[in-house]
N, C-alpha and C positions, 0 to 999 in steps of 0.2 A: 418318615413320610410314607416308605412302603406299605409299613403295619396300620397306619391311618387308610390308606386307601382299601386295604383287604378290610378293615374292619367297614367302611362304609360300604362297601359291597356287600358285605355279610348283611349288612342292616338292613340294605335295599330289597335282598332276595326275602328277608324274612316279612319284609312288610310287602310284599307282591301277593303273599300267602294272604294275609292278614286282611281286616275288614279296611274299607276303604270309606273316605267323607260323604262317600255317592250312595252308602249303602242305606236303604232304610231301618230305621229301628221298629223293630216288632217282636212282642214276646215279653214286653218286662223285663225286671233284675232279671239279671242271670250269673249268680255266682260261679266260675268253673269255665264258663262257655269258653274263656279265651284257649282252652287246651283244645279244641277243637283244631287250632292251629301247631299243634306241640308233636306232628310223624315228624318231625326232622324231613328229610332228603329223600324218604320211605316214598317210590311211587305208588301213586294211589288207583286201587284197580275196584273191581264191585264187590270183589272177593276177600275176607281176610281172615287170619286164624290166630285167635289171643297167645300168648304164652301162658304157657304149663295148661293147654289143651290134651297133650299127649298123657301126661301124668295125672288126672284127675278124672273122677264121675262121679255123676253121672253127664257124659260128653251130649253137648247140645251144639243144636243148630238152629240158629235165627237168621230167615228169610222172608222177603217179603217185595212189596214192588211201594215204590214211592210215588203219586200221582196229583198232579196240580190241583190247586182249589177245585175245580171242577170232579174231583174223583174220577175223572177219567183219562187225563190227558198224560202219558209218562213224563216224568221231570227224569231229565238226566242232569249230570254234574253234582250231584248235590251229594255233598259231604256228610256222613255221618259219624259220630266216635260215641265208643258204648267204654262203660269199664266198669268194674264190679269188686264184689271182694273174694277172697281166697275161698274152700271148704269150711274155715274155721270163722268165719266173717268178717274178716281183716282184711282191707284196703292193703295190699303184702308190698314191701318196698324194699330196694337191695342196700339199699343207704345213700347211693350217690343218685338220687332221684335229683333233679331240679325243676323249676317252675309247680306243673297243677301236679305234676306228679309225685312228689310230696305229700299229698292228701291224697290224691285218685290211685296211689300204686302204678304199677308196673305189669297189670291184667284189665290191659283194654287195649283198644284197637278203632283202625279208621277205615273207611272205604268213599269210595266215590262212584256213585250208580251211573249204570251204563243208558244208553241209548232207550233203552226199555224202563227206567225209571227200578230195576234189577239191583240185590242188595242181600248177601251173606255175610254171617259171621260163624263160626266153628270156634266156640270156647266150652266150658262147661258149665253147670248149677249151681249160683254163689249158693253162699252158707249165712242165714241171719244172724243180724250185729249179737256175738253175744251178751249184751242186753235181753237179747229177745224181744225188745219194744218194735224192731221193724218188721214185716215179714220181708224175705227173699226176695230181690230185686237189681235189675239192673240199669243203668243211668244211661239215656241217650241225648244227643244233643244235634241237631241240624243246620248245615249254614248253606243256605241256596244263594245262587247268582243275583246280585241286587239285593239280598236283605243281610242285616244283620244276624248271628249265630242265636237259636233260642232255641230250649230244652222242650222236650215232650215229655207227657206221661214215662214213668219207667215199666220197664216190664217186671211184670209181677207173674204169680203164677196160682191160678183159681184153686189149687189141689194143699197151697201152702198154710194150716190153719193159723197162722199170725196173720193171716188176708182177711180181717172182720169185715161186718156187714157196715161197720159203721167206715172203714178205709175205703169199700167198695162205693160208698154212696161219697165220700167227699172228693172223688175223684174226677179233675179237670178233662181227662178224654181230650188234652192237645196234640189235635192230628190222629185222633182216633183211641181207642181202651187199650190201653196196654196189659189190661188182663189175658194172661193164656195158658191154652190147653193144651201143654205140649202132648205131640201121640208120637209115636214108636214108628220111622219112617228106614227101613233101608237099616235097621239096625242100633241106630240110634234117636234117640228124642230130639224132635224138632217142634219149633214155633213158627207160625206163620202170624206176619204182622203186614200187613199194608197201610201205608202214610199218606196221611192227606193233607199235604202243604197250607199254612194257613186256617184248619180247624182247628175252632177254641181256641186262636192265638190272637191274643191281643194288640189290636193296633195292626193287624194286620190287612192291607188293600186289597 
């Protein structure tokens, strides 16, 4: 009976994290989105820093501010998780990965923006699939208060020539271009991206 009750508590806490009946649906499929719910116990602050950030470059920094339909108004609380693949373009996984992490690897990370609608990560420059059919990119996903979890454009990077003219034109711009220019800030390359809750998201009020 004990081990009954710890596990229904476990279950409780996990679905408190988790989307709720109240939430609205917006965004379409969205294959993946449920890892949005997958930091475990990890508090979530505005700030975060992938693993094997230390051991790779070229070391990047993606920041930007998150703000309501309006484009103006900061959204705080709102969840983001980014994750990408290795230097060599591998999704890198230790073996006992469970859930999306199976697929998404073990080189991503979450934050939850502050009061200011405020939002870093410190990881470094994935590597394209080698296939070579994608260019360089990283996967994001958003889950704000009241709505359902849905993906935005990924970041991509204008300098990377897998980035064709014809990629750049079929691109949705959900919650803004995820094209960027990274420039040389402070020593290291950073991206600046600001989100706009709701553009180009379908189904969205």
């Amino acid at each position: 009976m004990d081990n009954y009750i710890l596990v229904l508590l476990f279950l409780l806490s996990i679905s408190c994290q988790a989307q709720t009946p109240a939430d609205i649906i917006v965004g379409g499929p969205c294959e993946g989105c449920e890892a949005i719910f997958e930091s475990g116990d990890k508090k979530l602050s505005s700030i975060d820093t992938l693993p094997l950030f230390l051991e790779n470059e070229s070391k990047l920094k993606i920041t930007g501010s998150v703000f309501q339909k309006d484009g103006e108004t900061p959204a705080a609380d709102v969840i983001i998780y980014i994750y990408h693949t290795n230097r060599k373009g591998v999704y890198q996984t230790k073996g006992d990965e469970t859930g999306w992490a199976k697929r998404h690897g073990f080189i991503r990370g979450w934050v939850k923006t502050d009061a200011a609608g405020s939002y870093t990560f410190y990881t470094f420059r994935p590597g394209a699939y080698p296939s070579r059919d994608e260019p360089e990119h990283i996967h994001i996903t958003v889950k704000e208060p009241g709505k359902t979890a849905y993906y935005l454009d990924e970041y991509v990077f204008a300098d990377d020539p897998l980035l064709t003219k014809e990629k750049k034109r079929n691109s949705d711009n959900r919650s803004g271009s995820g094209i960027m220019n990274p420039v040389l800030e402070n020593g290291m390359m950073t991206i600046h991206r600001d989100l706009i809750l709701g553009l180009n998201i379908p189904d969205y009020e």
